[in-house]
C-alpha positions as CSV (number, residue, x, y, z in Angstrom):
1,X,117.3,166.2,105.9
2,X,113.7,167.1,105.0
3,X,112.9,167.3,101.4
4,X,109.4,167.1,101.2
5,X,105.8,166.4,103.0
6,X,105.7,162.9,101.3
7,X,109.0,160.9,102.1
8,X,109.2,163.2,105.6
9,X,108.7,161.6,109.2
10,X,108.9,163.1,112.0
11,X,111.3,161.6,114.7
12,X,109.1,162.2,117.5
13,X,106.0,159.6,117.4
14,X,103.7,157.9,120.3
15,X,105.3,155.1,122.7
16,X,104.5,152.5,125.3
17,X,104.9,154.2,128.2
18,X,104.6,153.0,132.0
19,X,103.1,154.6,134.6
20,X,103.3,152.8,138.5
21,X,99.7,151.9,139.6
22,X,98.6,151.5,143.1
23,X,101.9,153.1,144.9
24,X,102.7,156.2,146.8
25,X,103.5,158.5,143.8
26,X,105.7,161.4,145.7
27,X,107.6,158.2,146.9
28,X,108.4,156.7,143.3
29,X,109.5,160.4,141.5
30,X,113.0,161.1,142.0
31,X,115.1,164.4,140.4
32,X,117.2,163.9,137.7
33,X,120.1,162.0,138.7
34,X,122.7,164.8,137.5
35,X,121.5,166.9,139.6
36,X,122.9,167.6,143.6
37,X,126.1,165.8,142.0
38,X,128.2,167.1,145.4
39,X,125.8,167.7,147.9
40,X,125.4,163.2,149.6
41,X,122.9,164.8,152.1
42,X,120.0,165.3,149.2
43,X,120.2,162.1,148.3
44,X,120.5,160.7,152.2
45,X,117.1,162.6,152.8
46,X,115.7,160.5,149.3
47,X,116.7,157.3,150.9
48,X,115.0,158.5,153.8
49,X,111.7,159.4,152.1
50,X,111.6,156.6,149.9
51,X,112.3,154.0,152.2
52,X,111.4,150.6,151.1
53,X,108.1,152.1,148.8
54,X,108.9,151.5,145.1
55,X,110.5,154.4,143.5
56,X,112.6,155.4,140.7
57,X,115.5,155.8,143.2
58,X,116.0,151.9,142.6
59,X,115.6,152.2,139.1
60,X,118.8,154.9,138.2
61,X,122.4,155.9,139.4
62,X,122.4,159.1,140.8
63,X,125.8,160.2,139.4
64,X,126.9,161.7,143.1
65,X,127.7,157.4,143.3
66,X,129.0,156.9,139.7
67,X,132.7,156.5,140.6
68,X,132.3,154.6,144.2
69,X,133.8,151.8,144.8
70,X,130.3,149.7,144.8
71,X,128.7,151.2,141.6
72,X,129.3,147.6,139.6
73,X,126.8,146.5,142.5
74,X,124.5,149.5,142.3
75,X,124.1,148.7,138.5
76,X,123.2,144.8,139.0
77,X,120.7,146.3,141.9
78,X,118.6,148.4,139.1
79,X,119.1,146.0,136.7
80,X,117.1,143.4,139.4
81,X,114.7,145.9,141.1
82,X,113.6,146.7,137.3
83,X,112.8,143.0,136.8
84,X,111.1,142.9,139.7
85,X,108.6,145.5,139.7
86,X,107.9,144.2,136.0
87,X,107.4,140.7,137.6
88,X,104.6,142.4,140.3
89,X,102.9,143.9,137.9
90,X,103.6,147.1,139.1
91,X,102.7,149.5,136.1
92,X,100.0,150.4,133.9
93,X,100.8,150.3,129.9
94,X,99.2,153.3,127.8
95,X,99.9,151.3,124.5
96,X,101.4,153.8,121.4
97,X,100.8,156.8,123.8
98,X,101.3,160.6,123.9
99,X,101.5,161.9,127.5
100,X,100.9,166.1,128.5
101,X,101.9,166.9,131.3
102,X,101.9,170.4,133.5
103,X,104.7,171.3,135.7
104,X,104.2,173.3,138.6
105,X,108.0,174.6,139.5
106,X,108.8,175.7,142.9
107,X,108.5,179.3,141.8
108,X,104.6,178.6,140.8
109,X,104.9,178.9,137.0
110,X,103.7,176.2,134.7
111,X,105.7,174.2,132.5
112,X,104.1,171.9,129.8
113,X,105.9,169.4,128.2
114,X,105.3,166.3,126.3
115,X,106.0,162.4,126.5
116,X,106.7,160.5,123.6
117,X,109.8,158.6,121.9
118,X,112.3,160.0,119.5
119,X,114.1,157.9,116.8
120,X,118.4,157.9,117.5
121,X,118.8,157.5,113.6
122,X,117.6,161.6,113.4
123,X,120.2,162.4,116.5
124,X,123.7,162.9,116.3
125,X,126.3,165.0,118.9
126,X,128.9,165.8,116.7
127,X,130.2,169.3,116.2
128,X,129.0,170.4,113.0
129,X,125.6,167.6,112.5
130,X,123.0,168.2,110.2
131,X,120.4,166.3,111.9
132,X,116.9,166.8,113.2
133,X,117.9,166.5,116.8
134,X,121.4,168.2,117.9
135,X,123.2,168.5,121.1
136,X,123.1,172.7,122.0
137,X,126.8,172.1,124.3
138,X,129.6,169.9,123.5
139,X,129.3,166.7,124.6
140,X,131.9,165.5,126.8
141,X,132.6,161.9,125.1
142,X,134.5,160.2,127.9
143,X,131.2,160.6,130.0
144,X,129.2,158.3,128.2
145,X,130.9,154.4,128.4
146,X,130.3,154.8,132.1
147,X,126.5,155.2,131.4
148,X,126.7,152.4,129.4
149,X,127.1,150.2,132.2
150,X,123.8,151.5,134.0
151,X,121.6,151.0,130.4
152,X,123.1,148.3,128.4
153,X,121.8,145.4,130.1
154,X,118.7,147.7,132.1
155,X,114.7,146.3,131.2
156,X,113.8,149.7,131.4
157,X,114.6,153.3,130.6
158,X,113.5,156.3,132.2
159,X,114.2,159.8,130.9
160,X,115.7,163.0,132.5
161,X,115.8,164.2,128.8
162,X,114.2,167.1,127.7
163,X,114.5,168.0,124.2
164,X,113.3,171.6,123.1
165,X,111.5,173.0,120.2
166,X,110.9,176.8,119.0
167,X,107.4,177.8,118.6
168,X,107.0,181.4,119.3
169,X,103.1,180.9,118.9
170,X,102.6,178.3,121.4
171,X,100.4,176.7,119.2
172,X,102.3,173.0,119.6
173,X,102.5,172.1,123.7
174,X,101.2,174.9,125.5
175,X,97.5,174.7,123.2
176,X,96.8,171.1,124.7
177,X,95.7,171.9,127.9
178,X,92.0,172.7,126.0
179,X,92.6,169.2,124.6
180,X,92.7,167.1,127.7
181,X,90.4,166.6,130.4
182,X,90.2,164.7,134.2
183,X,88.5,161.7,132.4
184,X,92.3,161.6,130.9
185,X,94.6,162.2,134.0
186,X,97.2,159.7,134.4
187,X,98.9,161.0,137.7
188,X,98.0,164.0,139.3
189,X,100.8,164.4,142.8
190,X,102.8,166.2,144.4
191,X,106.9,165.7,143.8
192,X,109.2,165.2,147.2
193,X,112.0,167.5,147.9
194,X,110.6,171.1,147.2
195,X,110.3,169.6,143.4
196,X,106.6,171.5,142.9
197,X,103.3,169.4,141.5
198,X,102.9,167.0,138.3
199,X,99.5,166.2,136.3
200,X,99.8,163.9,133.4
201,X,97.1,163.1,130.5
202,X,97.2,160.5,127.6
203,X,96.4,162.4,124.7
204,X,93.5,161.0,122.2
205,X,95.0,159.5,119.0
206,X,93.0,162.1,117.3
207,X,95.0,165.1,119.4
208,X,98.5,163.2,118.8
209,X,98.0,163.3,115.1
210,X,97.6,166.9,115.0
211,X,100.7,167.7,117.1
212,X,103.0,165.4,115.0
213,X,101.2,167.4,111.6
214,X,101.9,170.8,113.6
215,X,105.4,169.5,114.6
216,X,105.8,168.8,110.2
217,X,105.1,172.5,109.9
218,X,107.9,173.3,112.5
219,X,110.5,171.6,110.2
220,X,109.3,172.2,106.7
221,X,112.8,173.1,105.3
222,X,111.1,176.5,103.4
223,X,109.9,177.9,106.6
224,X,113.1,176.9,108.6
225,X,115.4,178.9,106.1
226,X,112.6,181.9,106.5
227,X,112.9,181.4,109.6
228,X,116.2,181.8,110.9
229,X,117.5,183.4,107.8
230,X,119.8,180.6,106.9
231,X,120.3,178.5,103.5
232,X,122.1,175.1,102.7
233,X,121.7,173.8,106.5
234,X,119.7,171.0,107.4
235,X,116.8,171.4,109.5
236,X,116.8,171.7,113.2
237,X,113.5,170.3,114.4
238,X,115.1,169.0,118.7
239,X,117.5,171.0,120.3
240,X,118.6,169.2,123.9
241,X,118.0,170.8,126.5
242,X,118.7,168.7,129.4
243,X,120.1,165.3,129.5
244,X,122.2,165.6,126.5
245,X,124.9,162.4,128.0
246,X,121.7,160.4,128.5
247,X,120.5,160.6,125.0
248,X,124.0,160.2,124.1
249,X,124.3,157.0,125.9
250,X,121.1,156.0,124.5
251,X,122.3,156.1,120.5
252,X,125.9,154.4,122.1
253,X,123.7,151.6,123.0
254,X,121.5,151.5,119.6
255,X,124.9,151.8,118.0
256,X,126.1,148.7,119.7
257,X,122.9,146.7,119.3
258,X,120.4,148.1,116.7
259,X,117.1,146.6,117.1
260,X,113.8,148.3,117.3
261,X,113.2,148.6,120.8
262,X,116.9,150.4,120.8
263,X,115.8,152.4,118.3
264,X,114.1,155.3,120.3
265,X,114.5,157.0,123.6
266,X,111.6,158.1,125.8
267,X,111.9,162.3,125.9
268,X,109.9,165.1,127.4
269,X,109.7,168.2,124.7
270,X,109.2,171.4,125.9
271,X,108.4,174.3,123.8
272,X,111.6,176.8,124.5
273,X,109.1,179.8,124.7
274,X,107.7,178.7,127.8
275,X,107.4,181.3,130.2
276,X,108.3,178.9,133.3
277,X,111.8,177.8,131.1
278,X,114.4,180.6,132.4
279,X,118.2,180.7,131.0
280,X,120.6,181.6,133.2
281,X,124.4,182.6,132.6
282,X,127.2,180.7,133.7
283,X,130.3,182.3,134.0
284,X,134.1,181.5,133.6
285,X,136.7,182.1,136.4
286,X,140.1,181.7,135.5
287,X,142.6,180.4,138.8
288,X,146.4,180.7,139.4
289,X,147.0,182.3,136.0
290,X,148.9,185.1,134.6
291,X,146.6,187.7,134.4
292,X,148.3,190.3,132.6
293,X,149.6,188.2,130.2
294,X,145.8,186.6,129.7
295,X,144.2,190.0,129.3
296,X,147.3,191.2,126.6
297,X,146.8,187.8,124.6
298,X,142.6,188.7,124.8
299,X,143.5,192.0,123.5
300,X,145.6,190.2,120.7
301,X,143.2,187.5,119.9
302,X,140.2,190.0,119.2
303,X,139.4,193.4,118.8
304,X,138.3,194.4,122.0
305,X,136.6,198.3,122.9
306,X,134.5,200.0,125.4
307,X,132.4,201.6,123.3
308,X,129.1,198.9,123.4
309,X,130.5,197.5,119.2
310,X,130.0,193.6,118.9
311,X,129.5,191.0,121.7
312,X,129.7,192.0,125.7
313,X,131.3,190.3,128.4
314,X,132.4,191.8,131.6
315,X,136.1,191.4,132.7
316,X,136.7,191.4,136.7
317,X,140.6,190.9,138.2
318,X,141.9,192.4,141.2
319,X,142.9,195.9,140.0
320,X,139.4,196.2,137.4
321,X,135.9,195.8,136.5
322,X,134.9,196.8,132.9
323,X,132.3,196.1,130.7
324,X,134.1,195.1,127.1
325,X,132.9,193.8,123.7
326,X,134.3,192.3,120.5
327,X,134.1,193.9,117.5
328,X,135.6,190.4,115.6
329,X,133.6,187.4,117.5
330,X,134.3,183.9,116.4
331,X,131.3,182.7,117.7
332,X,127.1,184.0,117.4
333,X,127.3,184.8,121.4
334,X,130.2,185.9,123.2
335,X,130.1,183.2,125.8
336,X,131.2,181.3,122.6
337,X,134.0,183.6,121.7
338,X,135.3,184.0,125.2
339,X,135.5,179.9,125.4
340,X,137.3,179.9,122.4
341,X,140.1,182.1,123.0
342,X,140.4,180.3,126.5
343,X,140.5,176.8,125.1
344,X,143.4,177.9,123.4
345,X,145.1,179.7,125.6
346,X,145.0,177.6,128.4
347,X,146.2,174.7,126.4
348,X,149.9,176.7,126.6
349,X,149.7,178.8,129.5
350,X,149.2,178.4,133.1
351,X,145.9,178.6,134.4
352,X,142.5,176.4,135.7
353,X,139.2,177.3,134.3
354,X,136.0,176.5,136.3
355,X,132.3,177.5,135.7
356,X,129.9,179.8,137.9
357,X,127.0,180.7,138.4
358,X,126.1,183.7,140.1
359,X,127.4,187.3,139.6
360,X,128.5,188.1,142.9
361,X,130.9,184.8,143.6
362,X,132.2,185.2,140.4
363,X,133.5,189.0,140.8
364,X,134.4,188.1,144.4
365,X,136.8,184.6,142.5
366,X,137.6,186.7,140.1
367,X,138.8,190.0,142.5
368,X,141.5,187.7,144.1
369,X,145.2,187.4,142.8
370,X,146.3,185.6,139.8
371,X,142.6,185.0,139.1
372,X,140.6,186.7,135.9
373,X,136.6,186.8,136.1
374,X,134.3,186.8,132.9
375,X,130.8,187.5,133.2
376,X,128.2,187.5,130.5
377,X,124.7,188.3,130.2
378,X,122.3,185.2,130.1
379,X,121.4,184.1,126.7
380,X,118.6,185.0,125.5
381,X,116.3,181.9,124.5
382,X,115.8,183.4,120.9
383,X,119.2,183.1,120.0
384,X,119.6,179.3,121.0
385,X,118.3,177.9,117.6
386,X,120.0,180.1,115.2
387,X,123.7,179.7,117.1
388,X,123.6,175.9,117.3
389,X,122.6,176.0,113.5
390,X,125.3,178.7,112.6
391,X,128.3,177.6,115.0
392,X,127.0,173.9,115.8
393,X,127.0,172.8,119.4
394,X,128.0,175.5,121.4
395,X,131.1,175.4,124.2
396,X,130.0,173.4,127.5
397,X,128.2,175.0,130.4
398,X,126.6,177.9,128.0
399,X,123.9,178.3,129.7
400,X,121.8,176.4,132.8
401,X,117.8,175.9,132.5
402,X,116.2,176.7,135.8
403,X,117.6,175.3,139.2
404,X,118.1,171.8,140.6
405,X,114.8,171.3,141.7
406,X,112.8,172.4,138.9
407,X,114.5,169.7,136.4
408,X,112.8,166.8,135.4
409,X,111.8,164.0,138.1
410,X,111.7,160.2,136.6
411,X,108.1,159.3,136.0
412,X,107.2,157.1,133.6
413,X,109.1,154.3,131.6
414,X,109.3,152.1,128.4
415,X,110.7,149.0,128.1
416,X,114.1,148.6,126.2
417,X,114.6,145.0,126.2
């Protein structure tokens, strides 16, 4: 926890970071490997692209392959094509390094972001932490020993992780675009499958000084509690916002084998005010249940009215559609609330939850018999900080950043062993 300027360091420092030299760049940058997680034919059309060219697609596990019957080989493949392309020679290391970098999504905005390492000793998952970097959802703990297996004995890590901070000024990322200029590009390409256009620069030592001093200001433990209006909590400098498992998976590993290379994990941080960075809602439908006996035990659980007091949701079965709130919320948002009355009451009563996105398939699911439909209203990104520091991490699938093709593509690496 931060107690003052002098015995204070920031988490998030400068790294060795690789970047491939002398290959076809669209080739080597694949999407995050959580994403298109039922859909064989994206990834089919990768291994078309990428052919035999270098790429990150031998370097990672997309997860659509994490329970086949061949993954043990699949993990002993990156583990081999990672030694190799060290052994050619194949990257370019920018030695204790900061890299910018400018997004172009598929819808034309711009998202910044920033490469560097953060240290796993400041990060911690658990319900309830008090550290610098927290998870925003639960963090589903049976997911991570399979990871394990793809990092544990990798050379290399590459990150789909993308940590946020809150800087309402955009004084921290967005301002270093008048920092950088062509002399410091380090890539500059087009990414494959509809993924939009990257530029990278290496920041001057004298430019990564001042973000890590602006970054200080961020977490200064007076301004926090002015801040968000809170007192006796300890700072929240990182929430994740993508790639929670994989930095999860990352402290596992450090926790298991604590050297210094272990130590950190390569992250892009993006400033949560970024106009390109768009929450969207994710609703609940509830299958095969009982739903008058649901709705009655809602009614019991909280204090539920029609007249706009407390938290809204929108409740959608076969015979009605109404717009409800809770006067008596357990939770900051009432996506929080909602999970927590269905957590417990589909732990005793019939019923199968699943997650949706999209209004109109939701009330269509949630229009059919024995089902319930919940709608909320996205989250709005202001609110992120405050709940994860008031309720802790908040109930899984929350919220979604963006779509599939605008999450982070693997770029560059660091060496882990």
């Amino acid at each position: 926890m931060y107690q003052g300027k002098d015995d204070f360091v920031i988490p998030f420092k400068k790294g060795n970071i690789l970047i491939p030299k002398n290959i076809n760049m669209n080739k080597w940058s694949v999407v995050a490997c959580d994403q298109y997680t039922s859909e064989p034919e994206y990834w089919n059309q990768v291994e078309e692209i990428v052919g035999d060219e270098p790429s990150t697609l031998r370097l990672t596990l997309p997860e659509i392959y994490l329970e086949s019957d061949n993954v043990e080989e699949r993990i002993k493949n990156i583990n081999s094509n990672m030694k190799e392309y060290l052994d050619k020679d194949l990257f370019t290391e920018y030695k204790d390094s900061l890299i910018y970098l400018e997004r172009t999504q598929s819808d034309g905005k711009v998202r910044e972001g920033l490469i560097g390492v953060v240290d796993l000793e400041d990060y911690s998952y658990e319900k309830g932490s008090q550290t610098l970097i927290r998870a925003t959802e639960k963090t589903v703990v049976e997911r991570i020993p399979p990871r394990m297996k793809v990092r544990e004995n990798a050379l290399l890590e590459l990150p789909h992780i993308m940590i946020l901070i809150d800087d309402e000024n955009k004084d921290i990322i967005e301002n270093l675009k008048n920092k950088v200029s062509e002399e410091d590009k380090v890539y500059d390409f087009d990414l494959m499958m509809n993924g939009g256009h990257i530029k990278g620069f290496k920041l001057s030592d004298e430019t990564s000084d001042e973000v890590i001093s602006k970054l200080e200001v961020l977490a200064d433990k007076t301004n926090f509690e002015h801040k968000y209006g809170v007192s006796d909590k300890g700072v929240l400098l990182f929430a994740m916002g993508d790639g929670n498992h994989s930095l999860a998976t990352a402290k596992a590993c450090y926790e298991k084998d604590k050297n210094e290379l272990n130590r950190y994990a390569l992250v892009e941080l993006v400033n949560l005010h970024s106009s390109a960075l768009e929450f969207e809602a994710i609703h609940r439908v509830i299958f095969d249940t009982d739903v008058d006996d649901l709705i009655k035990s809602l009614y019991e659980y909280y204090d539920i009215n029609e007249e706009g007091n407390g938290e809204k949701f929108e409740l959608v079965t076969k015979d009605m559609d109404k717009v409800l709130y809770i006067s008596n919320p357990k939770s900051n948002i009432s996506v929080g609330s909602i999970q927590i009355f269905l957590d417990e009451y589909l732990n005793s009563h019939k019923g199968k939850i699943d997650y949706i996105h999209g209004d109109e398939v939701t009330k269509e699911l949630g229009s059919k018999e024995g089902n319930v439909g919940i709608l909320f209203d996205a989250m709005k990104k202001s609110d992120l900080f405050k709940t994860v520091i008031l309720d802790g991490a908040l109930p899984r699938k929350t919220f979604s950043m963006g779509h599939s093709n605008d999450k982070r593509y693997y770029l560059e690496a660091r060496r882990i062993k």
